[in-house]
Every structure is written in structure tokens, then in C-alpha cells.
N, C-alpha and C positions, 0 to 999 in steps of 0.2 A: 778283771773278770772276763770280758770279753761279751762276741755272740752266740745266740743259743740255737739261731733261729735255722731252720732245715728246710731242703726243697720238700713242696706238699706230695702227699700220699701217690702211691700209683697201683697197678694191678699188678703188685709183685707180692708172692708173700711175705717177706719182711720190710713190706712197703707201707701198710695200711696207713689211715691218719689215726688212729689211735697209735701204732706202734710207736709216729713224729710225737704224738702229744708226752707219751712217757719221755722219750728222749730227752727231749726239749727239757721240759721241767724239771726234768732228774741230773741231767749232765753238768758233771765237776771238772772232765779232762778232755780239751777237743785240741786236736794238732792237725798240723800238715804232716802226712809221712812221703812213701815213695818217690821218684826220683828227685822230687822240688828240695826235698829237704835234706838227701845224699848227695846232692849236685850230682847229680851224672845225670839228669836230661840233657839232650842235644836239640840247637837250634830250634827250642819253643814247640818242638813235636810231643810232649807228651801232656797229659793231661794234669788235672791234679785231686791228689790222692788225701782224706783226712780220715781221720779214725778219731772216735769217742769214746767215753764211759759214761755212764749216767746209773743213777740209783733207783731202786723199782718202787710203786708205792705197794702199801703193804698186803696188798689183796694178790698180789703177786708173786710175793715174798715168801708172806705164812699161810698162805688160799691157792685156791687153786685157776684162778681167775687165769685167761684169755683173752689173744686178740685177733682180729680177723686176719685170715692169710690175703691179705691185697684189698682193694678199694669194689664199690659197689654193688650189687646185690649177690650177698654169695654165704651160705652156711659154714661153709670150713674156716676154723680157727684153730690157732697154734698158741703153745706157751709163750709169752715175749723172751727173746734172747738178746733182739737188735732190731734196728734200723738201717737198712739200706735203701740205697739211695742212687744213681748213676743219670746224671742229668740230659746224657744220650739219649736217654730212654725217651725224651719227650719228642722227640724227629722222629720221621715218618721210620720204619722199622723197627721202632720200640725195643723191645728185649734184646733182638738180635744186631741191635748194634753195637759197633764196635769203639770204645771210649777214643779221641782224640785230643789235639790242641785247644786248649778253651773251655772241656767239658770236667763233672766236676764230679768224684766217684767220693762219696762218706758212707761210712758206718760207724753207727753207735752202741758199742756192745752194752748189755747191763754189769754192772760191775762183778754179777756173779759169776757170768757165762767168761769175761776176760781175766777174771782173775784164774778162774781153770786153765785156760790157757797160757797163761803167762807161768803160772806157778809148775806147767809142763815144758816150759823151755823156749813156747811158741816165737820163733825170731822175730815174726811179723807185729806181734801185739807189744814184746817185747819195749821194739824201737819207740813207741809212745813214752818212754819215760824218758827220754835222751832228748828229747827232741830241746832246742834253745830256744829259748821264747820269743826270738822274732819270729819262728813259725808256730806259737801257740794262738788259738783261736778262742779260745774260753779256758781259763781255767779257776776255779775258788779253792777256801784254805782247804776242802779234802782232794782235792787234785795236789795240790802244794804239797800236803802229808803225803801220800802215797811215793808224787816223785822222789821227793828227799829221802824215801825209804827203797830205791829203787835195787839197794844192794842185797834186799833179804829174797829178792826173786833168782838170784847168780847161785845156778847148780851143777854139778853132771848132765840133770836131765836137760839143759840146755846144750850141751855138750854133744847130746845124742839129737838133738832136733836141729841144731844149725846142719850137723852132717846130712840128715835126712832130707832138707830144705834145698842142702850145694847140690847133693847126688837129684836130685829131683830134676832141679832145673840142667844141670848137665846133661840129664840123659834128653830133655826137651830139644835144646841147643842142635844137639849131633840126630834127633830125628829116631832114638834108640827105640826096640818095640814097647808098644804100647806109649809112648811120648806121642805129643799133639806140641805141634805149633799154630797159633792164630796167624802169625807171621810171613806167610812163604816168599815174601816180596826180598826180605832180610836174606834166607837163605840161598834164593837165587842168585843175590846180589852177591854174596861172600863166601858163601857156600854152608855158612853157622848159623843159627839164627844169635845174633849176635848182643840181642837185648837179655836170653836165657843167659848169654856167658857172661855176661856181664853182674848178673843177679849172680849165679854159680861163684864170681871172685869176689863179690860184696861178701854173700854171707863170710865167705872165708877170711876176709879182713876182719869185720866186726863182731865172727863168734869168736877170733883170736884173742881180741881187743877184749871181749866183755868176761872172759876164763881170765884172761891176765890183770885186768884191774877191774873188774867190776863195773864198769861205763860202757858209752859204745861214745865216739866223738862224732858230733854231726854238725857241718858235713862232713865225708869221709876225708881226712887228712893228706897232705902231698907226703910222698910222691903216691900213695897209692892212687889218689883220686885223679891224676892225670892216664895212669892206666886203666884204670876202668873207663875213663873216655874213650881212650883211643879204642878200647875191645867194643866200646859200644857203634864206633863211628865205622868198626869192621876195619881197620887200621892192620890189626896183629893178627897173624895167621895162625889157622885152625889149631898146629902141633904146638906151636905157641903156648896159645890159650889153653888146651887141654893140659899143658905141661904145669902152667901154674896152682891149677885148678889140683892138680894131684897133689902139688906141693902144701895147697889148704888145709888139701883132708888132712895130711899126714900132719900136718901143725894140730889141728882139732883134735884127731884122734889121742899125739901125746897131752893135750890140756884134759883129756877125758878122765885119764890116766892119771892125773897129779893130784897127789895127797891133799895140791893146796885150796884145790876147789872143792867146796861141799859137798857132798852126797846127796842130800835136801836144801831147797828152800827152805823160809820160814814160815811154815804151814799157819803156823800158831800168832803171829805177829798179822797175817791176813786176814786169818779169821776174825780177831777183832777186830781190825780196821772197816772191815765190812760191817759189822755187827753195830757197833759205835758210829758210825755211816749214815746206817740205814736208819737207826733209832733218831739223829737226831736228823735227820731229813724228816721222817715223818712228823715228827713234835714239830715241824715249822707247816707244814701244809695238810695240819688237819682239815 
């Protein structure tokens, strides 16, 4: 099963201590994602990254019930979606600082708001059903169900959202308009921000990988995953990296293309799963 337990509430709005308490109680699926679990951190600099799902109780569900946007005395409230959580946040600069070595970044989506995403192709929510269980954190038999069902979420529209995710982070990398780097220390250094390229050639590995058999393998397998180091370590230069990065798209865009991936998810296989979920979570904590 694992733990359930969350850093406490903060002045963020998907922070409050009620939003920890749904979490908490409700959650079936908790992993490590981001670099820990890709292998591509270098030398202990990055942080670590978990993503959850947890189930809503029912005033949330079939009501219209509310949770406060952040901690202490404050009228605005939001619909519950998640928990977030960034344990930076508790040193002196709170919100505006920047995650490091040691600190510890989780969200808990509710299973409604992830399954949206997922059954849209979302790479990042995706990666929670790969993940091997030396980096799961929690999970019970509806975590278990879902995973073992992880091949009815493999569509097209994943097809179109790893591309949109590479192109994203590519144009971050090269500084293109309207891109932000948090970064500038990277691109001084190498002249790329070299953490963007490196995300920009993951997607490209693992939206291959998850078109062509329906898994994503974690960590990322050799030989790719020694070249997403070196791109991380700023090792490969810039024509390089962009050269591979085109080679991606153009692998993704033919998987978009092939008769042998679905058009759709299994819209209908979710729906119950959530359904069936949610009822009998509730029947346990009336």
C-alpha cells in the first residue's frame, strides 16, 4: 500500500488543508515521476518530483461542495481538482522560489481531473502508469486496476500532445519568442538551456515507445539514456541536439499517421472505472 501522508497546507490555492485532507484519504496511485524516475538527473541537482490520484468524497462528486484557495483567514474558494504542494515553499521566499536538491515538489490530481488529462494524451500524467514499483509511493487494488489497464489511454491524441510538449520545450531551449527559461545560468554556460533539450529528446523517445507498443520503459533505456545525459550535462552541441530533436518530431508525426494506433482511448472502460471507484470508496467511509 504504502504512504499517504502530505506536507501540510500552505497559502497556495491548491494548497489548503482541506484540499491535503481529500488527498490523503482518497489516494490509490502515488509515484515518483520526473527526473528520479527517467534517470536523467545529474550529480544529485535535481529535486524530486511525485504525482498522485486520489478519489473525491461524494459532496464533490454529485454536489457542488468547495475548498478554500490556500490556508487562513480568506473567503475565496475553488472546486477541488488537486493538491499541490512544493516544499521550497516553506524558506524564506515562499512561492517564488525556485525547487532544488532535497526539496520535494507532489500533486495529487482527483481521479476526475487526471483522467481528463490522461485520456487527452497528457505525457506528463501519462508517465504515472509506467512508473516500476521501486518508485511507487502508495498504491491499492484501484491504483493496481487502472495500471494493468494502462493500454486503453494509447491514442492519436497522445500522438498530438507528446509533439506539442517536444515543440514546447524546444522552443524554451533555443530562447524562441514568447519561451521563458528559469534557467539562464544553463544557457550561458552552453549556450541551450540544456535541461529544455533534454525534456524536448525524452518526449521524443517515450511518445515513440508508447505509439509503438503501448508502455513507456522507466528508466529511459540505453543507449538512449546515456544521450539524454550527455545533452543534459551540455556535452552535445546545440546543431546536434536540434538535429535529433527534428528526427523525433518526424518519428511521432509517422506514428500519428499509422492505422495501428487508435483514433480514441477507451473513453467507456474509464468511465466505469471511475464510477465503480468512486462508489465503492464511498460505501467504505461513510
Amino acid at each position: 500500500m504504502g504512504d499517504r501522508t502530505l506536507p501540510a497546507g500552505f497559502d497556495h490555492p491548491h494548497a489548503s488543508e482541506e484540499a491535503r485532507r481529500i488527498a490523503e484519504q482518497g489516494t490509490v496511485l502515488r509515484v515518483q515521476v520526473g527526473s528520479g524516475v527517467h534517470g536523467t538527473s545529474v550529480d544529485g541537482q535535481d529535486d524530486r518530483d511525485e504525482m498522485g490520484i486520489c478519489l473525491e468524497p461524494p459532496e464533490h462528486v454529485t454536489g457542488v461542495a468547495r475548498v478554500p484557495a490556500g490556508v487562513g483567514e480568506r473567503k475565496a474558494s475553488i472546486p477541488f481538482e488537486q493538491y499541490q504542494r512544493h516544499t521550497v515553499w516553506d524558506r524564506p521566499g515562499g512561492l517564488a522560489n525556485r525547487s532544488g536538491a532535497g526539496d520535494l515538489d507532489v500533486v495529487v490530481y482527483s481521479a476526475r481531473k487526471w483522467a481528463r488529462l490522461a485520456l487527452g494524451g497528457n505525457p506528463t500524467v501519462l508517465l504515472l502508469l509506467f512508473v516500476p514499483d521501486s518508485d511507487v509511493v502508495h498504491r491499492d487494488e484501484v491504483g493496481v486496476e487502472l495500471v494493468d489497464n494502462a493500454h486503453r489511454f494509447v491514442s492519436r491524441l497522445a500522438a498530438d500532445r507528446f509533439l506539442g510538449y517536444l515543440s514546447a520545450q524546444r522552443s524554451a531551449m533555443t530562447g524562441e519568442s514568447g519561451a521563458h527559461t528559469n534557467r539562464p545560468e544553463l544557457v550561458a554556460e552552453h549556450g541551450y538551456d540544456t535541461k529544455f533539450a533534454m525534456h524536448a529528446l525524452r518526449l521524443g523517445v517515450q511518445g515513440t515507445e508508447l505509439l509503438t507498443t503501448g508502455r513507456i520503459s522507466l528508466p529511459v533505456p540505453e543507449p538512449d539514456l546515456a544521450y539524454l545525459r550527455a545533452v543534459r550535462r551540455g556535452e552535445v552541441p546545440l546543431g546536434d541536439v536540434l538535429a535529433s530533436i527534428d528526427d523525433a518530431e518526424r518519428r511521432l508525426i509517422g506514428l500519428r499517421e499509422s492505422t495501428a494506433v487508435p483514433d480514441e482511448p477507451d473513453r467507456a472502460w474509464v468511465d466505469a472505472w471511475l464510477h465503480r471507484s468512486h462508489l465503492a470508496f464511498w460505501s467504505q467511509h461513510r
